[in-house]
C-alpha positions in Angstrom: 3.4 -23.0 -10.5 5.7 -24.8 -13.3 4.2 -27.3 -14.7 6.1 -29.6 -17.7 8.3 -28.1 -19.5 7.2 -24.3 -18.2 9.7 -21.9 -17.8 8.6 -19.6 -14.7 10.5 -16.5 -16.2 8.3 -16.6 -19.0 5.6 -13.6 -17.7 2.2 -13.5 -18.9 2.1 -10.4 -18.9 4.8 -6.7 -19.0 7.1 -6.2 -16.1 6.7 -2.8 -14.6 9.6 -0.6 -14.5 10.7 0.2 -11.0 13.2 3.0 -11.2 11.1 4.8 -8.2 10.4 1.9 -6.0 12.8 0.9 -2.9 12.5 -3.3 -2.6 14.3 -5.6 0.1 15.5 -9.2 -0.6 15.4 -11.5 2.8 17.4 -14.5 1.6 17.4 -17.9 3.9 21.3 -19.2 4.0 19.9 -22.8 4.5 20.5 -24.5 1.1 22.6 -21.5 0.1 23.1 -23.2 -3.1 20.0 -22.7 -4.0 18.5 -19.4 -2.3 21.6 -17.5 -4.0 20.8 -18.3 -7.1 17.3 -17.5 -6.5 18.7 -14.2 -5.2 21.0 -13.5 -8.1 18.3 -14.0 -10.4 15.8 -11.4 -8.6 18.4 -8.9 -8.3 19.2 -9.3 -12.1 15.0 -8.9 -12.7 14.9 -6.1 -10.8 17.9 -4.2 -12.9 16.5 -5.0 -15.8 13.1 -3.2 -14.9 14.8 -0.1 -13.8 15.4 -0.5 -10.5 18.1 0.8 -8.7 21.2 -1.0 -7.3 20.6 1.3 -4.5 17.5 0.9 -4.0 17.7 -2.9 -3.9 18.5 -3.9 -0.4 19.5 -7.6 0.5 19.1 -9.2 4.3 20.2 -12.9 5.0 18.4 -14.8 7.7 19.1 -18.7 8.9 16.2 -20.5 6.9 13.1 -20.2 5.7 11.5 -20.4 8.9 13.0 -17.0 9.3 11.9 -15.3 6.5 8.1 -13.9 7.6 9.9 -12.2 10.9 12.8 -11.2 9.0 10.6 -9.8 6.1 8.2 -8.2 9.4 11.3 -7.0 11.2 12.6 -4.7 8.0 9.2 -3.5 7.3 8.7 -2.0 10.7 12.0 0.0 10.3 12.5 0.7 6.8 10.8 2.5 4.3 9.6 -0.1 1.4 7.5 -0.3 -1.3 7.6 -5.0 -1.5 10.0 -7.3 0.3 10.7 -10.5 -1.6 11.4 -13.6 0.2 13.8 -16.3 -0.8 14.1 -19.9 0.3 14.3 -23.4 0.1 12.6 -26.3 1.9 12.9 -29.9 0.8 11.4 -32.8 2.2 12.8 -34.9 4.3 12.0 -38.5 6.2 9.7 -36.5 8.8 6.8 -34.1 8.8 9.8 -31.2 9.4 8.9 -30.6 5.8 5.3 -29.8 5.9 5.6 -28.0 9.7 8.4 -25.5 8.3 6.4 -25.1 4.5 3.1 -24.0 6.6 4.5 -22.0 8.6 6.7 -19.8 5.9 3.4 -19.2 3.5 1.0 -18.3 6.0 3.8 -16.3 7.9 4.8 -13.9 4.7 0.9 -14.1 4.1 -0.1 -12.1 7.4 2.9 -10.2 7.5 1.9 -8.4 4.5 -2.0 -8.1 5.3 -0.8 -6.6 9.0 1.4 -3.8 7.4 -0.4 -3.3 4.3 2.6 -4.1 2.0 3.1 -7.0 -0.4 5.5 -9.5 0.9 6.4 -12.0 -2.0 6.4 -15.7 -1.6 9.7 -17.0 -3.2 10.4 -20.3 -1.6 11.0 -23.7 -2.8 9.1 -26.2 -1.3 10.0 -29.6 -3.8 10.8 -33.1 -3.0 14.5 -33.1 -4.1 17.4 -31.4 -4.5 17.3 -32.1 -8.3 13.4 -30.4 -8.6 15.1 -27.3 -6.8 17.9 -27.0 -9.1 15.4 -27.0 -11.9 13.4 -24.3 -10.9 16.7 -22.0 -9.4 18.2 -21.3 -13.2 17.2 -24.9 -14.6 15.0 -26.5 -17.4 12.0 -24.5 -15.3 13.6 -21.1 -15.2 14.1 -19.1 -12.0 11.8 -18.7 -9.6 13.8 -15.6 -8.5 13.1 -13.9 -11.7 9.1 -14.9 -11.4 9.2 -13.4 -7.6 10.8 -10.3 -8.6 8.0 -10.0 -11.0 5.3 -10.2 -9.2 6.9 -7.8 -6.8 6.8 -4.8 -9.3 3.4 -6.0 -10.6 2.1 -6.1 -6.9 3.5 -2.7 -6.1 1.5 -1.0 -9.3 -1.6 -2.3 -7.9 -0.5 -1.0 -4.6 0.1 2.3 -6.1 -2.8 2.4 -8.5 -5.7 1.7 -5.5 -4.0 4.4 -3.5 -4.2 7.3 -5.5 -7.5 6.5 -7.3 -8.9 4.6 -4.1 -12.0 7.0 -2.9 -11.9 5.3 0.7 -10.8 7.4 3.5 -7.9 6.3 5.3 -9.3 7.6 8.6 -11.6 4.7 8.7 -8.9 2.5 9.7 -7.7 4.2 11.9 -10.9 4.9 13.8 -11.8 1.5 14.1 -8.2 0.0 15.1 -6.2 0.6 17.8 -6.5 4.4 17.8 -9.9 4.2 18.4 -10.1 2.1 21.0 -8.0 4.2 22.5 -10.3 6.8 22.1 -13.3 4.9 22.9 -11.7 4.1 26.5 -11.0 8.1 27.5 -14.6 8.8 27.1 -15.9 6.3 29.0 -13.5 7.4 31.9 -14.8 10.8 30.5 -18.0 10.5 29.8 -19.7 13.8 31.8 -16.6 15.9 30.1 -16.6 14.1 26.5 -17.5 16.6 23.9 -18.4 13.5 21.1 -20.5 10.3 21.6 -19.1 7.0 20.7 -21.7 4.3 18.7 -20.5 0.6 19.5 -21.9 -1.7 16.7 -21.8 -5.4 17.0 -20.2 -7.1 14.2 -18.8 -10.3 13.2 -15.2 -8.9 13.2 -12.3 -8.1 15.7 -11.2 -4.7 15.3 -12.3 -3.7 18.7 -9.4 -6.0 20.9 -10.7 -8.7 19.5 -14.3 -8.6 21.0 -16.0 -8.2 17.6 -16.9 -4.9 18.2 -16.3 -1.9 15.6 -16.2 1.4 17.0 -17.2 4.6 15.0 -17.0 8.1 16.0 -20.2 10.3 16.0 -19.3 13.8 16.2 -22.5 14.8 17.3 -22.1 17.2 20.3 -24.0 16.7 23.5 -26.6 18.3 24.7 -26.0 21.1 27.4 -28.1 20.2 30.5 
């Protein structure tokens, strides 16, 4: 956050070159102004840590309202390593402000805890038109420089946990929606089913929601 007299494109710490990583922009045409510079200024970051042009992809959506499905949409299809969001929100004479600023942040938040990738918060959310133009290549910097930042940063992290991570990514699967899949056949199976199925209750809801976490038990039955 800029406080007085900050300027957000000065990192506290190295940008990491990205010449193998594949990032998407998803830019919100409302206050176009604004977002393009924001956009301009990430896609000038970017270059300058070694991504490249190629590998830079850049989707327009409506508003900022947009963003977390347009951000969920190219995720699902395409293969990424970050998707940056860009937009602006300024306040207005009714709660629209607050409704639409909500909505954005917590939107981009789960869309990058439900598909495991980071999703980067670059929207504006100020009271004027003047505090946006201050932090969209004003006295404060970019903000599209700062986002393109913490993409790289957050996609070394990424990297980093999953090839020294020691956690086995079958877990995950067993105990999402795989597993319930499995843990329904050998119920309608259960005189055939070569593997019992331990139902622990938990306080979570990775079994539909129920808070029930399944694990597999591969120990064989006993013959009768």
């Amino acid at each position: 956050m800029a406080g007085k007299n900050q300027n957000l494109s000065a990192f506290a710490s190295e940008t990491p070159n990205g010449k193998d990583y594949t990032i998407a922009i998803v830019v919100a045409e409302w206050n176009d102004k604004i977002t393009f510079a924001l956009r301009d200024s990430t896609i000038d970051t970017l270059k300058k840590a070694g991504v490249l042009q190629q590998n830079i992809h850049v989707y327009q959506v409506p508003g900022s309202y947009e963003l977390p499905y347009g951000a969920f949409t190219i995720l699902q299809n395409f293969s990424l390593d970050a998707v940056i969001c860009l937009g602006c929100v300024i306040q207005g004479e009714t709660p629209h402000f607050d409704y639409i600023c909500q909505a954005v942040s917590k939107g981009c938040m789960d869309v990058q805890l439900q598909l495991k990738c980071p999703v980067i918060f670059g929207v504006l959310t100020t009271l004027t038109m003047e505090q946006a133009e201050a932090r969209a290549g004003g006295k404060y910097g970019n903000k599209g420089a700062e986002a393109a930042h913490s993409a790289l940063k957050m996609i070394q992290l990424t990297h980093y946990c999953q090839e020294k991570g020691d956690r086995d990514p079958l877990l995950d699967t067993i105990n999402g929606p795989l597993g319930s899949l499995l843990l329904q056949s050998a119920m309608v199976n259960d005189d055939e089913g070569d593997f019992d199925f331990d139902i622990d209750d938990a306080d979570d809801e990775s079994y539909f929601g129920k808070g029930k976490k399944v694990e597999l038990n591969p120990k064989k039955k006993k013959k009768k």
